[in-house]
PQR file with spaces between the fields and no chain letter, atoms N, CA, C, O and H, PARSE charges and radii, in Angstrom:
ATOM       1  N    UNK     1       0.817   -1.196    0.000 -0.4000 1.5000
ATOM       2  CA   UNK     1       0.000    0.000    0.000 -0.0000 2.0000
ATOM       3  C    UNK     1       0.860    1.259    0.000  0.5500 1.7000
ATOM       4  O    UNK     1       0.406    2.345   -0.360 -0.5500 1.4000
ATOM       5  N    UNK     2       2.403    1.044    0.509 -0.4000 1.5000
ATOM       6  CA   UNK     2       2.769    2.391    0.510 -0.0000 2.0000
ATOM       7  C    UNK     2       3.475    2.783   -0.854  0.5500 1.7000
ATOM       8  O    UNK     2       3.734    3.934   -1.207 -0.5500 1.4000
ATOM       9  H    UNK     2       2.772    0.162    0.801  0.4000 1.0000
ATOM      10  N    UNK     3       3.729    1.666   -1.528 -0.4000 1.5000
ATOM      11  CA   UNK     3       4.471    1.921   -3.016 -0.0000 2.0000
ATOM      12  C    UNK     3       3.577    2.356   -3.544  0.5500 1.7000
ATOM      13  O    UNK     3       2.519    1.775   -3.785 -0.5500 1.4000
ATOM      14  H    UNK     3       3.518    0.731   -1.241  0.4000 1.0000
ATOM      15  N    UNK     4       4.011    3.971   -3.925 -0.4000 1.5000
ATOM      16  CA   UNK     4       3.253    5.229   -4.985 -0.0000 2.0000
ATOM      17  C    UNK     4       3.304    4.296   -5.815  0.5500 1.7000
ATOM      18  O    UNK     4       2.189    3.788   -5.938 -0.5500 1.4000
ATOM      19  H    UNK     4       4.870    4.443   -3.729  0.4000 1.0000
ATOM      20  N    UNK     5       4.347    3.656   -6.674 -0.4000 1.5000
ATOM      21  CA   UNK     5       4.381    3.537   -7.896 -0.0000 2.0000
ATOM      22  C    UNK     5       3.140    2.385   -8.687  0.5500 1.7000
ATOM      23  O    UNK     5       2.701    2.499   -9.832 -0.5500 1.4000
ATOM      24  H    UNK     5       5.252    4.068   -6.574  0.4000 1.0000
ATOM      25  N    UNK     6       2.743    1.182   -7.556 -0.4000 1.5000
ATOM      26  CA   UNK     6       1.705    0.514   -7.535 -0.0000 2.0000
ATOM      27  C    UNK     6       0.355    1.485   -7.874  0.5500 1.7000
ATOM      28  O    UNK     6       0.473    2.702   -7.727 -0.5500 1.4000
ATOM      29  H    UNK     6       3.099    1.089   -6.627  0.4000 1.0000
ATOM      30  N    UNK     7      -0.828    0.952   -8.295 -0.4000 1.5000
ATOM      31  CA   UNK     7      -1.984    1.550   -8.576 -0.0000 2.0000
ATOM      32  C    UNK     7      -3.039    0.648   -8.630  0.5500 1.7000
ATOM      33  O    UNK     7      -4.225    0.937   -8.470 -0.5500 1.4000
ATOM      34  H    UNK     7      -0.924   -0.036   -8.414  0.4000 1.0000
ATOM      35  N    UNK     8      -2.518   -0.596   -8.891 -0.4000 1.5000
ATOM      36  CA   UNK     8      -3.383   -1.788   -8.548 -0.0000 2.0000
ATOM      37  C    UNK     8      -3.093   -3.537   -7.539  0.5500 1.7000
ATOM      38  O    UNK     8      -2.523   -4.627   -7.596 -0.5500 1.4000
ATOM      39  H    UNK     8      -1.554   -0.830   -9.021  0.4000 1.0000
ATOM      40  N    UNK     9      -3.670   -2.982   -7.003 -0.4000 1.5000
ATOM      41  CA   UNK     9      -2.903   -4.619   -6.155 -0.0000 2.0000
ATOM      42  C    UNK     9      -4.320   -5.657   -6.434  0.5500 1.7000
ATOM      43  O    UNK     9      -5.526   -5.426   -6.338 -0.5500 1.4000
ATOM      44  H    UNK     9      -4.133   -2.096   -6.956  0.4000 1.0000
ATOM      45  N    UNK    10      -3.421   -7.077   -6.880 -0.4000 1.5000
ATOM      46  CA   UNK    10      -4.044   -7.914   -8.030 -0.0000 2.0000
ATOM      47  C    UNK    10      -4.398   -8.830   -7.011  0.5500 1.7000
ATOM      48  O    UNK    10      -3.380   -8.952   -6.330 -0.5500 1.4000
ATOM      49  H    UNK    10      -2.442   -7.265   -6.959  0.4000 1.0000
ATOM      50  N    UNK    11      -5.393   -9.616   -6.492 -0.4000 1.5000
ATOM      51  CA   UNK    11      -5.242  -10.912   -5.447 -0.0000 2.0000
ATOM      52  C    UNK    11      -5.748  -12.070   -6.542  0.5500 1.7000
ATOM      53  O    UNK    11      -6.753  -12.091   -7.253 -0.5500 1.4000
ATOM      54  H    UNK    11      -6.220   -9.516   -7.045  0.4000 1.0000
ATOM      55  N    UNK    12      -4.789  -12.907   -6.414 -0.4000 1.5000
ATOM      56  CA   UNK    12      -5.082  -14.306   -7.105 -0.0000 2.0000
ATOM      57  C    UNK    12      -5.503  -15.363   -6.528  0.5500 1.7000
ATOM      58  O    UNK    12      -4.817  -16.011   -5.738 -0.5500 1.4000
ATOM      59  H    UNK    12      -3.972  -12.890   -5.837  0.4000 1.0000
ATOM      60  N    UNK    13      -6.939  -15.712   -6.936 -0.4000 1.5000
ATOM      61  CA   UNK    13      -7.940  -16.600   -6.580 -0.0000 2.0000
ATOM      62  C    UNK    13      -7.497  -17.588   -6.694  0.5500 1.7000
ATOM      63  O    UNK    13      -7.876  -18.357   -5.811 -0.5500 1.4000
ATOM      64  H    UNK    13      -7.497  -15.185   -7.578  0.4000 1.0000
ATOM      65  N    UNK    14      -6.419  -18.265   -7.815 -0.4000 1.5000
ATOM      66  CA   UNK    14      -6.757  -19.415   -8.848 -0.0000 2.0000
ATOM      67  C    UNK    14      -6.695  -20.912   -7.947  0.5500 1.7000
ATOM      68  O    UNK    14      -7.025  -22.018   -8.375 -0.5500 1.4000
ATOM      69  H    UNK    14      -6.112  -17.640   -8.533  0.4000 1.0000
ATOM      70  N    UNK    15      -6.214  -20.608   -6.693 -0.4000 1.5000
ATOM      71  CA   UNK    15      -6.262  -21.606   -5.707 -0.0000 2.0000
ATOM      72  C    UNK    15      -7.164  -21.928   -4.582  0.5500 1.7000
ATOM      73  O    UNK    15      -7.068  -22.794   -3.713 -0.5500 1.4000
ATOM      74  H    UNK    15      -5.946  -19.710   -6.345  0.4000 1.0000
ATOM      75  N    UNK    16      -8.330  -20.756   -4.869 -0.4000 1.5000
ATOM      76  CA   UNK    16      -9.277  -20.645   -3.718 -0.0000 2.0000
ATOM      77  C    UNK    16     -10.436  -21.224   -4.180  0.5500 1.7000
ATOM      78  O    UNK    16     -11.054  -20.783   -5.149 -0.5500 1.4000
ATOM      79  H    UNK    16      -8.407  -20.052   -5.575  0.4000 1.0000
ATOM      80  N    UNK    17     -10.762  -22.184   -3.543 -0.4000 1.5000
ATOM      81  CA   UNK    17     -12.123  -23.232   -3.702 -0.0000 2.0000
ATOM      82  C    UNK    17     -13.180  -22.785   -3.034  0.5500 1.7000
ATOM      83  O    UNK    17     -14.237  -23.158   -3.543 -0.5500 1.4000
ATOM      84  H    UNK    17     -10.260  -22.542   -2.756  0.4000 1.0000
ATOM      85  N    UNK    18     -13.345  -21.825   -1.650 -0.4000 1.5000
ATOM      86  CA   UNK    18     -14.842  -21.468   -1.388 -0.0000 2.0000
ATOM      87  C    UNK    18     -14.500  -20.445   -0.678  0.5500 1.7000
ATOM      88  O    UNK    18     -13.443  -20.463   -0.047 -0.5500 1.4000
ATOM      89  H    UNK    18     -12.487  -21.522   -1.236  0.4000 1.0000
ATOM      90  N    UNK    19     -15.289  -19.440   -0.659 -0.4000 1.5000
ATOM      91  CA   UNK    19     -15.582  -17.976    0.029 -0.0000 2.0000
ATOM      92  C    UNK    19     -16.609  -17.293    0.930  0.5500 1.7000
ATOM      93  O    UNK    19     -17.614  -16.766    0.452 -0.5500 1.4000
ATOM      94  H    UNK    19     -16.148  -19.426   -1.171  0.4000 1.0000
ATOM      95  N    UNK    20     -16.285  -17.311    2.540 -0.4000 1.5000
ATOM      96  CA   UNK    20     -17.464  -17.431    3.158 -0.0000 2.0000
ATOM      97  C    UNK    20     -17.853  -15.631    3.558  0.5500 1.7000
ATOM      98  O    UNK    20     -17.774  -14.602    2.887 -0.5500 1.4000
ATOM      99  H    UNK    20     -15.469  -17.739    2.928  0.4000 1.0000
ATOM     100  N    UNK    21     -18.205  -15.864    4.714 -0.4000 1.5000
ATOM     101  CA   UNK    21     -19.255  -13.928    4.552 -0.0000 2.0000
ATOM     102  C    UNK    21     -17.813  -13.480    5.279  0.5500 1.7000
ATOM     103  O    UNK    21     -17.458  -12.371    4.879 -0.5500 1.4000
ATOM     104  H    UNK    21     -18.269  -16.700    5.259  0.4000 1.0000
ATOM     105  N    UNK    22     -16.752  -14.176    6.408 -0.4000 1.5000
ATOM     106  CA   UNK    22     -15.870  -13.535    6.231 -0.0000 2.0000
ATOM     107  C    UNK    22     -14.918  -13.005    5.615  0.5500 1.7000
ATOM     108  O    UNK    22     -14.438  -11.912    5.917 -0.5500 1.4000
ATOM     109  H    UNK    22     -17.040  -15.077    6.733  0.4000 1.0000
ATOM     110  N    UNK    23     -14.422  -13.952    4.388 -0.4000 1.5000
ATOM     111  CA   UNK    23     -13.551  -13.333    3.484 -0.0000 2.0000
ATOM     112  C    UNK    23     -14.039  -12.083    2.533  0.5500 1.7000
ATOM     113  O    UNK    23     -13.391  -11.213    1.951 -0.5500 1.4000
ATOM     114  H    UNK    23     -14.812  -14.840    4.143  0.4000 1.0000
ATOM     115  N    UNK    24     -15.474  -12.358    2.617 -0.4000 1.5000
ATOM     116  CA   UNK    24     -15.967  -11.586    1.657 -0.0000 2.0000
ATOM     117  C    UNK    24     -16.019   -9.845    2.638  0.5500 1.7000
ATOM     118  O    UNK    24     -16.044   -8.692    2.207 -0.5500 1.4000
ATOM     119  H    UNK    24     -16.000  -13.065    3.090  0.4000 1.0000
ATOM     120  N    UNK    25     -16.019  -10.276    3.746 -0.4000 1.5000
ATOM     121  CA   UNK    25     -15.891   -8.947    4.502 -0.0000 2.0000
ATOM     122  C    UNK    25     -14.835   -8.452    4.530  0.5500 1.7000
ATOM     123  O    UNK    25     -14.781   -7.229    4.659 -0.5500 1.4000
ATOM     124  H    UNK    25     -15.999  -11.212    4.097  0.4000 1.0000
ATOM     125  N    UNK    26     -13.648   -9.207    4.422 -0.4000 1.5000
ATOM     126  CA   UNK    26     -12.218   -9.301    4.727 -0.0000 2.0000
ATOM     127  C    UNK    26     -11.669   -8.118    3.550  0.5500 1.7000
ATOM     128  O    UNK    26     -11.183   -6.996    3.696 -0.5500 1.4000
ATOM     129  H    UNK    26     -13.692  -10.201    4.317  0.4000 1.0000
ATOM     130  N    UNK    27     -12.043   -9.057    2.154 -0.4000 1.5000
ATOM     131  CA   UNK    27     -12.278   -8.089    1.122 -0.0000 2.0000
ATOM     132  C    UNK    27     -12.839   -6.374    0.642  0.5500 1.7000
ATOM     133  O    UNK    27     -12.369   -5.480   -0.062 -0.5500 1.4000
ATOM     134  H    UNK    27     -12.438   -9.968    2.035  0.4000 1.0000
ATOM     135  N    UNK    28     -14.144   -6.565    1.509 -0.4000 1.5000
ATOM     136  CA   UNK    28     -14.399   -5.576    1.445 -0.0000 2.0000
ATOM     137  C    UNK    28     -13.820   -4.504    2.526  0.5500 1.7000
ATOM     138  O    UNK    28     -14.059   -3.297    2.487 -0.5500 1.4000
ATOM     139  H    UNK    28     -14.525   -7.292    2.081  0.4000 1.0000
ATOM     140  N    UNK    29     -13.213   -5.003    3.261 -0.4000 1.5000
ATOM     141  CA   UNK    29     -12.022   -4.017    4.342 -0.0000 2.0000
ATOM     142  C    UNK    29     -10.997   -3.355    3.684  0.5500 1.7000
ATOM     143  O    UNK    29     -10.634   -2.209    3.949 -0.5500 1.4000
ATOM     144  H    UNK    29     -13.019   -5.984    3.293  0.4000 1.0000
ATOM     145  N    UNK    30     -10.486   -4.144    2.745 -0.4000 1.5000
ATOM     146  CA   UNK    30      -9.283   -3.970    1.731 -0.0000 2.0000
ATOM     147  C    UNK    30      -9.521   -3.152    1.191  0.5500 1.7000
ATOM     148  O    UNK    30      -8.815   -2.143    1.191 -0.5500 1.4000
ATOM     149  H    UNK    30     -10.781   -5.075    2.530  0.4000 1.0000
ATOM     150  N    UNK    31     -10.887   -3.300    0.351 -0.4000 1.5000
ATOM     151  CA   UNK    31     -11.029   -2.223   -0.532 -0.0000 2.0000
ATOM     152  C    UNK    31     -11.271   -0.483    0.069  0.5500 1.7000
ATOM     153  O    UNK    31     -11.065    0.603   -0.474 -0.5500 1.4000
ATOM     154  H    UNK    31     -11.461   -4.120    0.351  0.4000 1.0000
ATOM     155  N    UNK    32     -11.716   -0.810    1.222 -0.4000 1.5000
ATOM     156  CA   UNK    32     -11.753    0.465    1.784 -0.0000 2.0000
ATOM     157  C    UNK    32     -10.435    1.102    2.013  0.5500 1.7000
ATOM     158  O    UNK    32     -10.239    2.309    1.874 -0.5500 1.4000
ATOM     159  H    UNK    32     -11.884   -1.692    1.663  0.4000 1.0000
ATOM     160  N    UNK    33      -9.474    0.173    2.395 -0.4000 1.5000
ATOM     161  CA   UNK    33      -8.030    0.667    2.884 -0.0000 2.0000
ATOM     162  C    UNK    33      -7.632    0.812    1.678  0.5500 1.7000
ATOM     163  O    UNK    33      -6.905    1.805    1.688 -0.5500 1.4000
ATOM     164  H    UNK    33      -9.633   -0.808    2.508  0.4000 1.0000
ATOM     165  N    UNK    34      -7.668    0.552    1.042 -0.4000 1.5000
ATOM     166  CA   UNK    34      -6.853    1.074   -0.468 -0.0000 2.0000
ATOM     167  C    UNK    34      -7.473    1.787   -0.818  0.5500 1.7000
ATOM     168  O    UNK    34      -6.780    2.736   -1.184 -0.5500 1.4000
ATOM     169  H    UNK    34      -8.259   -0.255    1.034  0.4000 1.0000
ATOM     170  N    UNK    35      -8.716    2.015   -0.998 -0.4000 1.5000
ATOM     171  CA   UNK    35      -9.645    3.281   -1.906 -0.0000 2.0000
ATOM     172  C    UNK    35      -8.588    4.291   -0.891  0.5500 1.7000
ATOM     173  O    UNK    35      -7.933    5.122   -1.520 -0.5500 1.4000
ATOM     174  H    UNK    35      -9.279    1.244   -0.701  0.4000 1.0000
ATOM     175  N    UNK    36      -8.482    4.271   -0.053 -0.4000 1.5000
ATOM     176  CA   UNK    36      -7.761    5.979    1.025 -0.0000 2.0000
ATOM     177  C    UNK    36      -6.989    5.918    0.530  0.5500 1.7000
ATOM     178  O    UNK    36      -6.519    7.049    0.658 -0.5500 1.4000
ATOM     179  H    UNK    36      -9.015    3.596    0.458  0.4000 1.0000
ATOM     180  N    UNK    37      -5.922    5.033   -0.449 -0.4000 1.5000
ATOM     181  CA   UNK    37      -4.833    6.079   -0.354 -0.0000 2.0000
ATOM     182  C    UNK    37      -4.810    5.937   -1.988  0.5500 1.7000
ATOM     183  O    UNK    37      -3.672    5.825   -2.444 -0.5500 1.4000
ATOM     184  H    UNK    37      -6.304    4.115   -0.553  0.4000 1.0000
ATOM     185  N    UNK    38      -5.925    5.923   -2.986 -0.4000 1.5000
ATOM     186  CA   UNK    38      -6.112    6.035   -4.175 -0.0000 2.0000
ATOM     187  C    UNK    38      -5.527    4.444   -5.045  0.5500 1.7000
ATOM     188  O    UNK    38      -4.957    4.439   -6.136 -0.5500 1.4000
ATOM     189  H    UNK    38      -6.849    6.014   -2.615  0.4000 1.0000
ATOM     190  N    UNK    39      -5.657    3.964   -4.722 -0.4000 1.5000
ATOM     191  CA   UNK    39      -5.274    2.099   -5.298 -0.0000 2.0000
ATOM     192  C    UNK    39      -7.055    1.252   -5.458  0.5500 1.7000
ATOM     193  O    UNK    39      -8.131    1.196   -4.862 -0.5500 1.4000
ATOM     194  H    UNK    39      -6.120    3.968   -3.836  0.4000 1.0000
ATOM     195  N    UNK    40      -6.409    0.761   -6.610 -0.4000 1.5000
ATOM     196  CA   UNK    40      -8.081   -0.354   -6.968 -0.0000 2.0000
ATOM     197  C    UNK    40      -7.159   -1.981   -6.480  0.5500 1.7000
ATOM     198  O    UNK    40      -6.007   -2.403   -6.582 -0.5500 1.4000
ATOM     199  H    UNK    40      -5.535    0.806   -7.094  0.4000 1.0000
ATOM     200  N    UNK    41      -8.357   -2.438   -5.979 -0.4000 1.5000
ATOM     201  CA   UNK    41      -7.920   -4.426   -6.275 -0.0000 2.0000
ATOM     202  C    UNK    41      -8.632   -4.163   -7.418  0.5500 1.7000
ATOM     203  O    UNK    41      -9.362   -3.272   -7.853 -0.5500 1.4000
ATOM     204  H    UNK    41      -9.293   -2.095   -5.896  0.4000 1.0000
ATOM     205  N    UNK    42      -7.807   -6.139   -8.068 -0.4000 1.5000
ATOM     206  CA   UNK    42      -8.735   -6.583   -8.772 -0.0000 2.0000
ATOM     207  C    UNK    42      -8.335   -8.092   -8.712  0.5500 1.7000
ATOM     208  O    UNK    42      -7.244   -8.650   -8.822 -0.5500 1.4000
ATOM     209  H    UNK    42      -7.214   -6.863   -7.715  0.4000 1.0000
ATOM     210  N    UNK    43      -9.864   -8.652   -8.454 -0.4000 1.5000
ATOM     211  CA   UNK    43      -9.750  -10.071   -8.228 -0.0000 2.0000
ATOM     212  C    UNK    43      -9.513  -10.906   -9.114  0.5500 1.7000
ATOM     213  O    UNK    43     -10.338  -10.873  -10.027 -0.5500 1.4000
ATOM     214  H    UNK    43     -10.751   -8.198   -8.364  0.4000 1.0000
ATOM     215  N    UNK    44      -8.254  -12.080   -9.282 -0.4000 1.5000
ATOM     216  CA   UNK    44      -7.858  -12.265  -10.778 -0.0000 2.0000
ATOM     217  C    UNK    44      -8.156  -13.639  -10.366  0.5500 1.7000
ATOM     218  O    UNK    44      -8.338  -13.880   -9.173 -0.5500 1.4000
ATOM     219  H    UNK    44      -7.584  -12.107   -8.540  0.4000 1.0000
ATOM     220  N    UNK    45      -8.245  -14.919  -11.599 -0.4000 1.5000
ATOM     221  CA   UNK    45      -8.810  -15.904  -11.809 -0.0000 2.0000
ATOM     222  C    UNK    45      -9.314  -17.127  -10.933  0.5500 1.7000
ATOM     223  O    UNK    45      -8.870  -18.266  -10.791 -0.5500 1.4000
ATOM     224  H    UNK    45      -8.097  -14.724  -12.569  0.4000 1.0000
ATOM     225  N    UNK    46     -10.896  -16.170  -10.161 -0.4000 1.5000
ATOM     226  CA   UNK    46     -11.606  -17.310   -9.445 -0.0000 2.0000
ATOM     227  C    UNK    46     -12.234  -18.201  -10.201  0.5500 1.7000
ATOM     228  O    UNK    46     -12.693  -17.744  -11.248 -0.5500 1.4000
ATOM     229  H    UNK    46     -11.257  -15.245  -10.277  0.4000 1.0000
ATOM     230  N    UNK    47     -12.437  -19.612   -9.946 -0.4000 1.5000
ATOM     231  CA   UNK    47     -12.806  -20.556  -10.442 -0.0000 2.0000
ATOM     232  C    UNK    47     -14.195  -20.143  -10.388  0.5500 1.7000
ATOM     233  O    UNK    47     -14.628  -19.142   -9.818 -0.5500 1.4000
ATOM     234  H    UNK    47     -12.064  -19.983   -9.096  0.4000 1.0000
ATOM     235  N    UNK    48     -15.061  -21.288  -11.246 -0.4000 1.5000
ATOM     236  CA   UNK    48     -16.330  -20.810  -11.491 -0.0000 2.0000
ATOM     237  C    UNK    48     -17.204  -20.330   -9.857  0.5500 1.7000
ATOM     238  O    UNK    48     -17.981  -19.406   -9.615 -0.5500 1.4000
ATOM     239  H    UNK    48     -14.709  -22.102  -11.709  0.4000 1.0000
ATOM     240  N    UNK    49     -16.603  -21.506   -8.921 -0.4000 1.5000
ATOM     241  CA   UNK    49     -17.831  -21.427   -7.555 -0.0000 2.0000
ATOM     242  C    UNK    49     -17.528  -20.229   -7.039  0.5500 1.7000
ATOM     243  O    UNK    49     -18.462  -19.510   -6.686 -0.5500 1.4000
ATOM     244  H    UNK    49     -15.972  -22.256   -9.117  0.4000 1.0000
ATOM     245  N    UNK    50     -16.127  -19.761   -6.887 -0.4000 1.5000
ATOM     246  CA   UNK    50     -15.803  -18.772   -5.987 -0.0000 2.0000
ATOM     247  C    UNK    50     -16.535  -17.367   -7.120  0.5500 1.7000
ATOM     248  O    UNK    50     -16.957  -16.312   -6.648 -0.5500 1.4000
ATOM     249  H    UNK    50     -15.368  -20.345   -7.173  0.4000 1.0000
ATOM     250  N    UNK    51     -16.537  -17.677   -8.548 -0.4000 1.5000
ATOM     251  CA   UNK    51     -17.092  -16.100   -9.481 -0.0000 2.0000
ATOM     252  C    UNK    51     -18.698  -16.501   -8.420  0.5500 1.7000
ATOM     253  O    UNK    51     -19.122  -15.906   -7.429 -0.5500 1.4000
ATOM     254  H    UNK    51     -16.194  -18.535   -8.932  0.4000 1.0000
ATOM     255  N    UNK    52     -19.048  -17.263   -8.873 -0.4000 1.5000
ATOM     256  CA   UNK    52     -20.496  -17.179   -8.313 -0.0000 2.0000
ATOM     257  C    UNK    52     -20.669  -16.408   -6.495  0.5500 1.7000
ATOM     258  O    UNK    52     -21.437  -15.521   -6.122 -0.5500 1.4000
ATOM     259  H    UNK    52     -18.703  -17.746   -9.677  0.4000 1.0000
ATOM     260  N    UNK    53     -20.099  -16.831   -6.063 -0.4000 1.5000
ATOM     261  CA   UNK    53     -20.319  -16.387   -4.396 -0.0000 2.0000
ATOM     262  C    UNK    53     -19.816  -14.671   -4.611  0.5500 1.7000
ATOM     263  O    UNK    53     -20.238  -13.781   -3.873 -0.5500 1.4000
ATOM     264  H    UNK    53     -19.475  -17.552   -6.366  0.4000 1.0000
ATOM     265  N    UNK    54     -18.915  -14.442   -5.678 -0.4000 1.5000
ATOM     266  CA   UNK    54     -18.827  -12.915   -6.185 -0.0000 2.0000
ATOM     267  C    UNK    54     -19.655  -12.467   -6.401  0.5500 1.7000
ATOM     268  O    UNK    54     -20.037  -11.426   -5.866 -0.5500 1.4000
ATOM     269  H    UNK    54     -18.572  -15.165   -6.278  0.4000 1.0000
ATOM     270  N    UNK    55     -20.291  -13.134   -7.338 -0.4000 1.5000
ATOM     271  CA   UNK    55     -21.619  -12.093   -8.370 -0.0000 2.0000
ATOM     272  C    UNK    55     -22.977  -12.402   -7.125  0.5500 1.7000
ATOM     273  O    UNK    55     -24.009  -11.774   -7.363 -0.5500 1.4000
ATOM     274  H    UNK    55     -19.982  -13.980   -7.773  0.4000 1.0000
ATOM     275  N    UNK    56     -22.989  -13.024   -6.264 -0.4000 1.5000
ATOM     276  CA   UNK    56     -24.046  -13.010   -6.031 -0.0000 2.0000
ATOM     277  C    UNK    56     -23.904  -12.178   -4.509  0.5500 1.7000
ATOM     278  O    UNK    56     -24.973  -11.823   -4.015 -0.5500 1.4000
ATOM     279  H    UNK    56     -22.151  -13.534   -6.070  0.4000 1.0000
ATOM     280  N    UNK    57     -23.081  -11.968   -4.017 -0.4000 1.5000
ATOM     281  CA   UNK    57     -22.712  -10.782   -2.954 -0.0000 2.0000
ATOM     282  C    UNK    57     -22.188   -9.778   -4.230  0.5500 1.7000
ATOM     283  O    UNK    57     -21.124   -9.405   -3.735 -0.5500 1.4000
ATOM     284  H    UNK    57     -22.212  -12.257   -4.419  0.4000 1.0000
ATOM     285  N    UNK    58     -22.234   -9.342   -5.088 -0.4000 1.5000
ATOM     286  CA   UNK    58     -22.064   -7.703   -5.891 -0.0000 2.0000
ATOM     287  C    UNK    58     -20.906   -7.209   -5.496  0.5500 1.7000
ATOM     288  O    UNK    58     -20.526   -6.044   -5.378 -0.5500 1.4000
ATOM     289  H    UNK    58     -23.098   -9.645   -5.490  0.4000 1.0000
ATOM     290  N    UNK    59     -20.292   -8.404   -5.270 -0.4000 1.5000
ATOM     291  CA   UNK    59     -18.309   -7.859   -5.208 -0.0000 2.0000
ATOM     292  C    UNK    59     -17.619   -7.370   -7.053  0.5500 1.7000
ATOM     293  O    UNK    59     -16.544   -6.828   -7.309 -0.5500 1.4000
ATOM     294  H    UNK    59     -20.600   -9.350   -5.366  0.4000 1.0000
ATOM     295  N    UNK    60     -18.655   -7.794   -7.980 -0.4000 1.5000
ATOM     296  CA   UNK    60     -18.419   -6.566   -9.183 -0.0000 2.0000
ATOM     297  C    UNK    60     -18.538   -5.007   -9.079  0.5500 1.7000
ATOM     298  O    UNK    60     -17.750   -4.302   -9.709 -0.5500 1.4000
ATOM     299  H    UNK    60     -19.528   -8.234   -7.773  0.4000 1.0000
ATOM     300  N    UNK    61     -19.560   -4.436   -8.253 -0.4000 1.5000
ATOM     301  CA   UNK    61     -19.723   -3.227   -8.415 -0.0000 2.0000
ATOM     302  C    UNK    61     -18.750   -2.758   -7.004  0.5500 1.7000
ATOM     303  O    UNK    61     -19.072   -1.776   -6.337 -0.5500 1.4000
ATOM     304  H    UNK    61     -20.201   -5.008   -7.741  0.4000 1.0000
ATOM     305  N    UNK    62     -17.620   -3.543   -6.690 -0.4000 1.5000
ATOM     306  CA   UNK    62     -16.198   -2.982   -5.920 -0.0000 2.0000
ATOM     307  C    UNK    62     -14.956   -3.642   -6.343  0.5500 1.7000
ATOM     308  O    UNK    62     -13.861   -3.203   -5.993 -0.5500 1.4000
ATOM     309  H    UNK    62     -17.358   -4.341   -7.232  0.4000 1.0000
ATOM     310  N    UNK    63     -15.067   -4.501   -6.957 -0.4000 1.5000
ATOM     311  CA   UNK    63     -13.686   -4.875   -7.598 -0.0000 2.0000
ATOM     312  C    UNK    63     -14.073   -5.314   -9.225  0.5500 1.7000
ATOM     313  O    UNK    63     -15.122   -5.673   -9.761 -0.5500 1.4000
ATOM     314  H    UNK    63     -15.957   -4.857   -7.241  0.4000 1.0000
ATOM     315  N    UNK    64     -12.621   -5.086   -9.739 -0.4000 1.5000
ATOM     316  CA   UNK    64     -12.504   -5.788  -11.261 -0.0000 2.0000
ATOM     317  C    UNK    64     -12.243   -7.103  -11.152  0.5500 1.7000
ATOM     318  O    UNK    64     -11.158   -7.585  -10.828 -0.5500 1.4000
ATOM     319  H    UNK    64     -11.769   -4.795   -9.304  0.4000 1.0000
ATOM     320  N    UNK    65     -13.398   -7.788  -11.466 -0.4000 1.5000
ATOM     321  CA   UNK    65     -13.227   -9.362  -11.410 -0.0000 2.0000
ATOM     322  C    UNK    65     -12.648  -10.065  -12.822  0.5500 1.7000
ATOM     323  O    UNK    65     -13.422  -10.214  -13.767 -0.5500 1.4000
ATOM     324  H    UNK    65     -14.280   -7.396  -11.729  0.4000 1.0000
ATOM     325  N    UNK    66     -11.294  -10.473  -12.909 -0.4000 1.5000
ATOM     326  CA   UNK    66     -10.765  -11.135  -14.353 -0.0000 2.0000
ATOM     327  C    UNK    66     -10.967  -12.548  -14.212  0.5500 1.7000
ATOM     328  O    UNK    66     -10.664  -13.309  -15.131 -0.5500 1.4000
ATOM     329  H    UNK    66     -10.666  -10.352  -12.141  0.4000 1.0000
């Protein structure tokens, strides 16, 4: 978070098999701490179950989901 030169910090799913209301809170903590000091996440290749537990808590309209 303190490297200016960063602008996006990327978290990689591609090993995460399920996502409960804490991570998903966990997440949305992050995004608050980074929105302050001007930085986006973006959540990079969740498998299909974990996109679903995304789209259906509206973690699209706070992160870029790839």
């Amino acid at each position: 978070m303190q490297d200016a030169e960063t602008r996006t910090i990327q978290i990689d799913l591609e090993n995460v098999t399920y996502m409960d209301s804490s991570a998903l809170g966990m997440l949305m903590l992050l995004n608050e701490r980074i929105g302050e000091v001007g930085k986006t996440v973006t959540l990079y290749k969740p498998n299909q179950k974990v996109r679903h537990i995304l789209d259906i808590a509206n973690m699209g309209k706070l992160f870029k989901i790839d």
